[in-house]
Residue frames relative to the residue before (quaternion, step in Angstrom):
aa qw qx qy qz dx dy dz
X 1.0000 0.0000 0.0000 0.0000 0.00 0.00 0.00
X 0.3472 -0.6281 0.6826 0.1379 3.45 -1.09 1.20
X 0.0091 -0.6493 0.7542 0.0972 2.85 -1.86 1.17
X 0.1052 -0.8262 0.5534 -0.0029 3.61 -1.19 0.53
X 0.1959 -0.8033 0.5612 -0.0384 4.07 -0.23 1.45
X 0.7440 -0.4656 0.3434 0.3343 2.88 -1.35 1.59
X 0.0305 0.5841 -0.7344 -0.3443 3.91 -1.15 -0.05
X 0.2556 -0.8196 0.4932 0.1402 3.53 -1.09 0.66
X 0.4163 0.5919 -0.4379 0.5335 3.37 1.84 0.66
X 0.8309 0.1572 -0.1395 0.5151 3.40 0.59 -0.49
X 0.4379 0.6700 -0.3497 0.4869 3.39 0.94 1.48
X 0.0056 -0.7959 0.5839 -0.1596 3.40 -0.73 0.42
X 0.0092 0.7684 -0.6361 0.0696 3.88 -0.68 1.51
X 0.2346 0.7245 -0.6401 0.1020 3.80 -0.49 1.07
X 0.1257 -0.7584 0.6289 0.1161 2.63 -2.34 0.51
X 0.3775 -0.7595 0.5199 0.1016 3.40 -0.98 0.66
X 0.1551 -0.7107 0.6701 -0.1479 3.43 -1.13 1.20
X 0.4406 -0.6508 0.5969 0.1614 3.16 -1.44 1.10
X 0.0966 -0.7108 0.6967 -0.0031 3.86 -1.09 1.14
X 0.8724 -0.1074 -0.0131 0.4767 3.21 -1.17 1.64
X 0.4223 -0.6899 0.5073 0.2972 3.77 1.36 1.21
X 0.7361 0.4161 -0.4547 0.2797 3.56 0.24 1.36
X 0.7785 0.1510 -0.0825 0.6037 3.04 1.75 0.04
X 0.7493 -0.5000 0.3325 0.2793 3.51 -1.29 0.38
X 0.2001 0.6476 -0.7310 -0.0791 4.10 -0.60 0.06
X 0.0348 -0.6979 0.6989 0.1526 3.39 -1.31 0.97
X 0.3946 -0.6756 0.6228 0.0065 3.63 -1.16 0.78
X 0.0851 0.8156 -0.5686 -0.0649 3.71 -1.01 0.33
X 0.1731 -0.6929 0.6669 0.2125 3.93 -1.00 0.07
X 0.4540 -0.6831 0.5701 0.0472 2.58 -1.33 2.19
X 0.8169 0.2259 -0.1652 0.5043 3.57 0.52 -0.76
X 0.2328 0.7630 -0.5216 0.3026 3.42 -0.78 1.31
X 0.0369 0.7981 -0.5909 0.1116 4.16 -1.06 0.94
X 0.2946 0.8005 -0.5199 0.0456 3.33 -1.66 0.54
X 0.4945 -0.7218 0.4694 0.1191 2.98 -0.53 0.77
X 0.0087 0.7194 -0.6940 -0.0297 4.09 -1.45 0.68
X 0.3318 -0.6107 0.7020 0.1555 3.56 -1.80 0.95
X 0.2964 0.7267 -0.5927 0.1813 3.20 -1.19 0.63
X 0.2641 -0.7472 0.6077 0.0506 3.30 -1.20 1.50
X 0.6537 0.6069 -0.1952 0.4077 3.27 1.02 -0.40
X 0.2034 -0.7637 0.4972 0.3580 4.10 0.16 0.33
X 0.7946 0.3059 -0.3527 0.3881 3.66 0.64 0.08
X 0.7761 -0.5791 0.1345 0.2104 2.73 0.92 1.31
X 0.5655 0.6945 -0.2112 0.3915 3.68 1.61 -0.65
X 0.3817 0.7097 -0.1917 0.5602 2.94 1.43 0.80
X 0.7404 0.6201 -0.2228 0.1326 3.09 0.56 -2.05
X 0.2816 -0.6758 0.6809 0.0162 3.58 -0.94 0.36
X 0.1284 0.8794 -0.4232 0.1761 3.88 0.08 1.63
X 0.2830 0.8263 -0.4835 -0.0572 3.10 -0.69 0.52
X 0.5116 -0.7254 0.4601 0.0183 3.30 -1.23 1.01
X 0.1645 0.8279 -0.5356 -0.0257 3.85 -1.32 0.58
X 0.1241 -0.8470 0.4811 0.1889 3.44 -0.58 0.21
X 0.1326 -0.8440 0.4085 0.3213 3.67 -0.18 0.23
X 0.5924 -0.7247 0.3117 0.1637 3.39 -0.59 1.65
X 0.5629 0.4177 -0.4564 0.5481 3.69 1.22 -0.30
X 0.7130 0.5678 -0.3604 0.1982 3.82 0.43 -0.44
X 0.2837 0.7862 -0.5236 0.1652 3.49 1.96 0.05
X 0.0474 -0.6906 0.7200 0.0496 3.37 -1.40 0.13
X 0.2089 0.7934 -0.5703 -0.0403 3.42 -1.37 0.96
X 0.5038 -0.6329 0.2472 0.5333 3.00 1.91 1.01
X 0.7124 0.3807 -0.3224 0.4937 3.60 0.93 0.66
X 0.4965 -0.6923 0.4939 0.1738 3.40 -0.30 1.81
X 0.7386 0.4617 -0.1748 0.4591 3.67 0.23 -1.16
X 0.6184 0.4855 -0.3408 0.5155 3.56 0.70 -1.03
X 0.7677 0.4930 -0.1764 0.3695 3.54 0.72 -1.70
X 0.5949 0.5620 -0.3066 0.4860 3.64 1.29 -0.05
X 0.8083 0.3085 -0.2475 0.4361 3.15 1.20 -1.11
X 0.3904 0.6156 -0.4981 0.4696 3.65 1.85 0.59
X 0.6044 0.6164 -0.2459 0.4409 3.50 1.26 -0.86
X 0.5076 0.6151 -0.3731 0.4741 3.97 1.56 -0.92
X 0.3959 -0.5999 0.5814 0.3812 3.29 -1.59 -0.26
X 0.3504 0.6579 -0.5600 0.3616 2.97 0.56 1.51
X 0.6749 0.1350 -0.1336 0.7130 3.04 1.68 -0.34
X 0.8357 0.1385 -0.1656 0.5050 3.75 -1.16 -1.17
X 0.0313 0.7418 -0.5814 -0.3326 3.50 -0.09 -1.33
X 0.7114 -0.6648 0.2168 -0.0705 2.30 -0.07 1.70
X 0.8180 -0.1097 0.0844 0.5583 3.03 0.42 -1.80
X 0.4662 0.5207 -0.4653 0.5431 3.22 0.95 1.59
X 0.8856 0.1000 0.0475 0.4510 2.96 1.37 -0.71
X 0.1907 -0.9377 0.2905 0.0042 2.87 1.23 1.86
X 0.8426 -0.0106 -0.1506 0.5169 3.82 0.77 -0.27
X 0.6675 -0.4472 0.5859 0.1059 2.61 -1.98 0.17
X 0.1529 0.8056 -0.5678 0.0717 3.97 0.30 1.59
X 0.0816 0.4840 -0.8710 -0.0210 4.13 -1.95 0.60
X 0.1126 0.6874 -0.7144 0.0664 2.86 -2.14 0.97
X 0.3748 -0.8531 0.2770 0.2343 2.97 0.42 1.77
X 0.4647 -0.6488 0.5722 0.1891 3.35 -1.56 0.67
X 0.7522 0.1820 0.1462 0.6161 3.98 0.93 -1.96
X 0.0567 -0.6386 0.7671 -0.0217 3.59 -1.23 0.54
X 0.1774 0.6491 -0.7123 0.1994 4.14 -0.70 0.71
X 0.4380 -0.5988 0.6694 -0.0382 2.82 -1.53 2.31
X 0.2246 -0.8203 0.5064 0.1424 2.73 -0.67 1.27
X 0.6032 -0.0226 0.1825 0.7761 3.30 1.40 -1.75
X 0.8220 -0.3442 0.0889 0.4449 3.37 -1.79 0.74
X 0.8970 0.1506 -0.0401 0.4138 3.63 0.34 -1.01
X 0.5219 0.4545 -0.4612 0.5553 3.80 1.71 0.31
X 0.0036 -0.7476 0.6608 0.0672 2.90 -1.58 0.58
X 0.3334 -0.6502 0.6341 0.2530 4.34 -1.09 0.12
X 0.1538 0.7428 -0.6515 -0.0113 3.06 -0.91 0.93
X 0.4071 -0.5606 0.7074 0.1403 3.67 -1.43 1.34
X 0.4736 0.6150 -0.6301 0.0194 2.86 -2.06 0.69
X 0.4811 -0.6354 0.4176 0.4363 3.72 -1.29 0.25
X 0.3539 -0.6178 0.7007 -0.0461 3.17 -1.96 1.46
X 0.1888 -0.7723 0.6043 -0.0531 2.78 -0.41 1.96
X 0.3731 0.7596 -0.5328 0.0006 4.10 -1.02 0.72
X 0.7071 0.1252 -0.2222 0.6595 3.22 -0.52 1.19
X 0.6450 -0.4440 0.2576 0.5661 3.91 -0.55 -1.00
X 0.6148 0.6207 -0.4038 0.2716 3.35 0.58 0.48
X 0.1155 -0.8774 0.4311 0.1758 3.81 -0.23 0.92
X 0.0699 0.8947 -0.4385 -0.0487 3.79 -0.34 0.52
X 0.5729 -0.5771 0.4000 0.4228 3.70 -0.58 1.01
X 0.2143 0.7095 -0.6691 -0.0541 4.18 -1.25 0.19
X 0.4904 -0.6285 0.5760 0.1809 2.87 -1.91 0.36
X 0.0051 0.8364 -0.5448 -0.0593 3.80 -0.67 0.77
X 0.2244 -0.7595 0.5565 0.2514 3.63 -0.58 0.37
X 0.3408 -0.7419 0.5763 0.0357 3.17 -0.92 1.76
X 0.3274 -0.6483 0.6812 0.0929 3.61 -1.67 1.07
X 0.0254 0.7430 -0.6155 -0.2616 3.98 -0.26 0.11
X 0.3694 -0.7480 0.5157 0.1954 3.60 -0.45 0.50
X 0.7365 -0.4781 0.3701 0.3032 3.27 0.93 -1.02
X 0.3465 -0.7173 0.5140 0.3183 3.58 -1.08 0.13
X 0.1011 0.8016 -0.5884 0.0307 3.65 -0.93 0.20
X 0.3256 -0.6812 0.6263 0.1943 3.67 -0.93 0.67
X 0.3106 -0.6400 0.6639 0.2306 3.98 -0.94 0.81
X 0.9529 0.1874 0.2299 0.0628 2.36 -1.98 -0.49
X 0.8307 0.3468 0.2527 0.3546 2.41 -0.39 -2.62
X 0.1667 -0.6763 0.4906 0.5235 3.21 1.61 -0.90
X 0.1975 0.6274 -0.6745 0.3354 4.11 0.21 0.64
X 0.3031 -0.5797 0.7278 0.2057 3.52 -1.46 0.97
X 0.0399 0.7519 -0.6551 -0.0619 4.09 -0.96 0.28
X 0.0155 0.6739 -0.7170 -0.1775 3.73 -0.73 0.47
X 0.3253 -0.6464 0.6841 0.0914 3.70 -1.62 0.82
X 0.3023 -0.5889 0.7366 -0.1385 3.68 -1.30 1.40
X 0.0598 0.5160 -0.8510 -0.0777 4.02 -1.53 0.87
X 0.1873 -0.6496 0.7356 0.0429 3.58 -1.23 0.62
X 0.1124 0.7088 -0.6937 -0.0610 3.51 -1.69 0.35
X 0.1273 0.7959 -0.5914 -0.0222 3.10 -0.98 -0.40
X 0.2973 -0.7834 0.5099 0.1948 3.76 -0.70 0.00
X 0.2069 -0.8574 0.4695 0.0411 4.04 -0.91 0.38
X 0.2107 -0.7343 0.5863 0.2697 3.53 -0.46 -0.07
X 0.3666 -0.8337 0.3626 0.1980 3.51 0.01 1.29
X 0.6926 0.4885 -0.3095 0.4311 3.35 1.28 -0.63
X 0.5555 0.5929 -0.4563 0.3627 3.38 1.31 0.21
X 0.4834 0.5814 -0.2572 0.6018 4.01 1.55 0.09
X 0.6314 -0.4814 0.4953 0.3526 3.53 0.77 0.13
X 0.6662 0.4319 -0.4110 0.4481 4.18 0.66 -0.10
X 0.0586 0.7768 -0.6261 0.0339 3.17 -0.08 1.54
X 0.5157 0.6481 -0.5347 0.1673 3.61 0.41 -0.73
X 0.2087 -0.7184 0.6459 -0.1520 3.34 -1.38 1.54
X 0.2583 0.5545 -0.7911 -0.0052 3.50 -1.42 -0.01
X 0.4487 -0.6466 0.5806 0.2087 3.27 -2.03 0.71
X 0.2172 -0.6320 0.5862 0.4580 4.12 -0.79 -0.26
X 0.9787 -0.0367 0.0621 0.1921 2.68 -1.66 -0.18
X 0.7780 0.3365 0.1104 0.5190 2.57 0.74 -2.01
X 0.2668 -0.7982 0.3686 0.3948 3.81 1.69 -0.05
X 0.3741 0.5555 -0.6945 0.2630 2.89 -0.14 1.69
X 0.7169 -0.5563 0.2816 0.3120 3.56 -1.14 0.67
X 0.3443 -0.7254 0.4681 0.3690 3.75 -0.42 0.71
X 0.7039 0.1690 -0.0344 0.6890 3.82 0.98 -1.11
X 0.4395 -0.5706 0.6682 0.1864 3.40 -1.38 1.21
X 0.3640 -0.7000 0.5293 0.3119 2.97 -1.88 0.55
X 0.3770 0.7230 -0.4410 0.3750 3.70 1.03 0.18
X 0.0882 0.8098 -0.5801 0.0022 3.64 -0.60 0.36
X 0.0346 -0.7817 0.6149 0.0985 3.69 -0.20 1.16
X 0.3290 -0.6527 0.6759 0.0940 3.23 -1.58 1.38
X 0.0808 0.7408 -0.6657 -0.0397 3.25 -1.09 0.99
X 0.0854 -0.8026 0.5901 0.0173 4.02 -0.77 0.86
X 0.0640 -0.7815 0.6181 0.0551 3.46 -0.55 1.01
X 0.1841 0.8993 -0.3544 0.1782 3.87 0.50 1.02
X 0.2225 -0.8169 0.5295 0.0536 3.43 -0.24 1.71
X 0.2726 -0.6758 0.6753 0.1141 4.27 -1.06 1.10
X 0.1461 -0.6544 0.7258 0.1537 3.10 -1.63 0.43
X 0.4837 -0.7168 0.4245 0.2682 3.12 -1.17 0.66
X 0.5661 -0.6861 0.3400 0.3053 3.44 -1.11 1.00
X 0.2014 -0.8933 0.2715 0.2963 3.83 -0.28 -0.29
């Protein structure tokens, strides 16, 4: 059994959120690891799991990123990460794959569906084997317990409830 850990130098876990249902905020989490089993090189097999650590949000807005940090949203300090640990992985075609699993946020866990990219295998450098995964998927944020809302003016929403996850995340094999 292959095991294989997040590199987090060449990694990268954002999401994106509609502001005032006219434009884009994309967010990221600076601090974050996980780890896949797999006997199989394409992966159909795998056994994943996944964290983020919730004080590390970043959206290049100090203020914004404090009150994602309130218990208006994550809490933060009750509720320090961010847990998926997959359940299904199904190849679709050579390099798409579906992968099921439970999405832990705040206390609320909920099956999701993500559509997996396999990028490949590839030896650095270093002589390190790394295979590389883009992942997306999308959420409804208020189903996790992030309800906080206000309307403008004109009652449209200030924060959508859609949240698209996008992870572009390279593994090194274990040895």
């Amino acid at each position: 059994m292959a095991k294989w850990s997040i590199d987090t130098t060449h990694s990268e876990v954002q999401f994106k959120v509609k502001h005032l249902v006219i434009s884009t905020v994309t967010g990221s989490f600076n601090e974050f690891g996980g780890e896949l089993t797999s006997e199989k090189d394409d992966f159909t097999d795998v056994q994943a799991s996944f964290f983020a650590n919730v004080n590390s949000i970043n959206t290049n807005n100090a203020q914004r990123d404090g009150h994602l940090k309130s218990d208006d949203f994550f809490s933060a300090d009750k509720f320090a990460t961010i847990n998926f640990v997959s359940s299904q992985l199904v190849k679709k075609s050579s390099g798409d794959y579906t992968m099921k699993g439970n999405l832990t946020i705040k206390d609320v866990t909920k099956e999701v569906e993500l559509a997996v990219e396999f990028g490949g295998i590839a030896k650095d450098p270093y002589g390190q084997i790394k295979a590389g995964f883009e992942i997306s998927g999308k959420i409804n944020r208020k189903e996790f317990g992030l309800t906080w809302s206000a309307l403008t003016e004109t009652g449209g929403l200030l924060v959508g409830d859609d949240i698209k996850l996008v992870l572009s995340v390279q593994f090194v094999k274990q040895a």
